[in-house]
C-alpha positions in Angstrom: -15.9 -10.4 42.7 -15.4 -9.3 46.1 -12.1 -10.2 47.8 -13.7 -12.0 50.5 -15.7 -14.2 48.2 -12.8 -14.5 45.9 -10.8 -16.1 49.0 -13.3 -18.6 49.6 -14.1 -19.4 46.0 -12.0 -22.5 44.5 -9.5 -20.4 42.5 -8.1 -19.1 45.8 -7.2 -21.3 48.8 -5.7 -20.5 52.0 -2.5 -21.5 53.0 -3.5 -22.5 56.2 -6.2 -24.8 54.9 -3.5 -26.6 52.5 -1.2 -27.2 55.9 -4.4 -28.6 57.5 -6.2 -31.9 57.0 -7.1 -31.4 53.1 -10.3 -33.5 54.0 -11.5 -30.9 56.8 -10.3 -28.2 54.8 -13.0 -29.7 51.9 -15.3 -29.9 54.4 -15.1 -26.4 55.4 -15.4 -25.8 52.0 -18.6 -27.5 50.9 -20.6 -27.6 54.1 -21.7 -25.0 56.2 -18.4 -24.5 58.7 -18.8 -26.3 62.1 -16.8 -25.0 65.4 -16.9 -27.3 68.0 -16.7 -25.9 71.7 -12.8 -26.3 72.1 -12.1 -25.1 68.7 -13.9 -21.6 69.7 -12.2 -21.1 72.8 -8.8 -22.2 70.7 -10.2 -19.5 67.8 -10.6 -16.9 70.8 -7.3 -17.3 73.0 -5.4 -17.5 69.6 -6.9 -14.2 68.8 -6.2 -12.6 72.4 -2.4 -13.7 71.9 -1.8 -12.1 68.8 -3.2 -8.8 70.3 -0.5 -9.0 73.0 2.2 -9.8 70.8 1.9 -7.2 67.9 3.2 -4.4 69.8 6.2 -6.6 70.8 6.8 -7.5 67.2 5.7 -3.9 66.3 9.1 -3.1 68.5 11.2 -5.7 67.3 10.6 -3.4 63.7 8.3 -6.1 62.4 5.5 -5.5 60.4 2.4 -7.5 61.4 -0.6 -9.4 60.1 1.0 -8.9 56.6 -1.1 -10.3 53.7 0.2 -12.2 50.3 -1.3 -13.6 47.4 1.0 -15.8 45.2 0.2 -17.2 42.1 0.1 -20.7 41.2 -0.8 -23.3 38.1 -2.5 -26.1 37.9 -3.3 -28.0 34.9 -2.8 -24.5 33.2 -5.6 -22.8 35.4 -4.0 -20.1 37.7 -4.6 -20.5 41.7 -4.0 -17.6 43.6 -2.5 -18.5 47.3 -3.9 -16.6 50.0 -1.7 -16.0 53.5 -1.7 -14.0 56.5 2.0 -14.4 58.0 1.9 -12.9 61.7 5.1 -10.7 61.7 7.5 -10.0 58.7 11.2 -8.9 59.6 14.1 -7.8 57.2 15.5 -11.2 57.1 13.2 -13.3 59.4 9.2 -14.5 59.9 7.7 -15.0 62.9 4.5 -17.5 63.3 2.8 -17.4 66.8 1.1 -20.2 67.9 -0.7 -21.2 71.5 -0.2 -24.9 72.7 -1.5 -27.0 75.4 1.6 -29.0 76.4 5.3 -28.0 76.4 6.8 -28.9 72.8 10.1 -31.1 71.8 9.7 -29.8 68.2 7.2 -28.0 66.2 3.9 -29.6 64.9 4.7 -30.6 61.2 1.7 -28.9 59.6 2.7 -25.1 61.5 6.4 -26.0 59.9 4.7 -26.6 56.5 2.7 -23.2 56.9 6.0 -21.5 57.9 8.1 -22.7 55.1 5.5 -22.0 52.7 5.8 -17.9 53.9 9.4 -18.1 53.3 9.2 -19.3 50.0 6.3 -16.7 49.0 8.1 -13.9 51.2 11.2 -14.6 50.1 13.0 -15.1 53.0 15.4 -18.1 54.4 14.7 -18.0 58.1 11.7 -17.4 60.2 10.6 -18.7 64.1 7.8 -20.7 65.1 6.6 -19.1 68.7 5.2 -21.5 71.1 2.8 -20.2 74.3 1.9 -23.1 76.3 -1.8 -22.2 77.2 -1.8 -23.8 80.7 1.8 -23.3 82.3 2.7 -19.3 80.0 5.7 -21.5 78.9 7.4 -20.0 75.4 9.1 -22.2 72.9 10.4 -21.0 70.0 11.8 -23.0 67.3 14.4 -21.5 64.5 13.2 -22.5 61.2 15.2 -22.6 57.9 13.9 -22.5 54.5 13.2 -26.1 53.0 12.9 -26.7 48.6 11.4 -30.3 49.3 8.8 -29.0 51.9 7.5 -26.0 49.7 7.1 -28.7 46.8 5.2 -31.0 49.4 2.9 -27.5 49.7 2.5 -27.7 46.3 1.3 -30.9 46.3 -1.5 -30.2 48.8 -2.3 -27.1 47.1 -3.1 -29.2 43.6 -4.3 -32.0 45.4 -7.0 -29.6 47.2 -8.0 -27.7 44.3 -8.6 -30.5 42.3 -10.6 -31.9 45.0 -13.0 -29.0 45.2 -13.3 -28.6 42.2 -13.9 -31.8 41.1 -15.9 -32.7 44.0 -14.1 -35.3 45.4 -13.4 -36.0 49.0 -9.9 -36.2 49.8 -8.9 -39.0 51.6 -8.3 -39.0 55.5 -5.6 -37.7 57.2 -5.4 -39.0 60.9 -3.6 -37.3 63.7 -4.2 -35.7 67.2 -6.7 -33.1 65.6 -9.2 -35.5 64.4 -11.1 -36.4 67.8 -11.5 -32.2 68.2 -12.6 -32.1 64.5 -16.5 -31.3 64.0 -16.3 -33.8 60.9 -15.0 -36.7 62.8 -17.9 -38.2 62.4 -17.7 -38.4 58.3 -14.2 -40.1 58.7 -15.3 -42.7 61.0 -18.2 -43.3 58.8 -16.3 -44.0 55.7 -13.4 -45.8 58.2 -16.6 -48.0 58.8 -17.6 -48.5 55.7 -13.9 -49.1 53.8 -13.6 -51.7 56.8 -16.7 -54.0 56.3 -16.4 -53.7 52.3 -13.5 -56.4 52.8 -15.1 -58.4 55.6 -16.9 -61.2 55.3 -21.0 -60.6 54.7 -22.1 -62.4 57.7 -20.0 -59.4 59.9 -23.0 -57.4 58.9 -25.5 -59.3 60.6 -23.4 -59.6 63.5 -23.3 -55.9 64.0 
């Protein structure tokens, strides 16, 4: 099997995926991958900001765009875990992310990601790295290695697995993604339908 079709075959899921909203993540999976428009221009400027940074973590003695697999079980069948982490230090990761607003904290999911390199890189420490799209603002956030997080990884990682291969929608996830998400549509949907299961039946007439 190819390595490209082996990362996008159900014995080999991304960690960015398992950070994401596992239901999206499905989605991508089993239907044909939607982009809206903003999610494009995201994909785009997030690729023109790595570009600018790799010679500055290139400098810093960092290797970039470094790739791991790590192996995982479930239910005796072996997963393999498939990451891209943006710069790799002697004793420190750095993740790069763009932003449209200036940041208190980190988003949780990017911490997850993070966390989940440390564990599989073998490193305590890393740095999530902020650019704030519409001001050039950088926030960066120091980021130490946490055991319950990378077991809350684990979680997701089973959890989506099982889901794929089972074929059974994971649940929803709501945050400040989901009215950019091209499968928002799906989740409402079911919202809907989970919602009027419970009412009364004349609140379907009334509709």
């Amino acid at each position: 099997m190819k390595e490209e079709e082996r990362i996008r075959s159900n014995d080999c899921l991304g960690v960015t995926e398992i950070c994401s909203c596992l239901r999206k993540s499905y989605f991508d999976r089993k239907c044909k991958k939607q982009y809206t428009d903003a999610s494009l221009i995201h994909i785009t400027m997030g690729k023109g900001l790595h570009l600018m940074f790799e010679e500055v973590f290139e400098r810093m003695g960092c290797e970039t765009e470094v790739s791991i697999r790590f192996p995982l079980r479930v239910n005796d069948e072996e997963v393999l875990i498939s990451g891209r982490a943006d710069a790799v230090g002697d004793n420190y990761i750095i993740e790069l992310k763009s932003c449209s607003k200036d940041l208190e904290e980190p988003y949780s999911s990017h911490v997850m990601q993070l966390n989940a390199y440390l564990y599989m890189f073998k490193v305590k420490k890393g740095y999530l790295i902020y650019i704030n799209k519409s001001n050039g603002r950088i926030h960066v956030f120091e980021i130490s290695f946490s055991p319950e997080l990378w077991r809350e990884f684990v979680e997701r990682a089973k959890k989506l697995y099982l889901a794929l291969k089972n074929n059974t929608v994971p649940g929803t996830e709501w945050n400040g993604l989901c009215m950019t998400c091209p499968y928002k549509s799906k989740c409402f949907k079911d919202k809907r339908q989970k919602d009027n299961s419970n009412a009364p039946i004349t609140s379907f007439f009334n509709n």
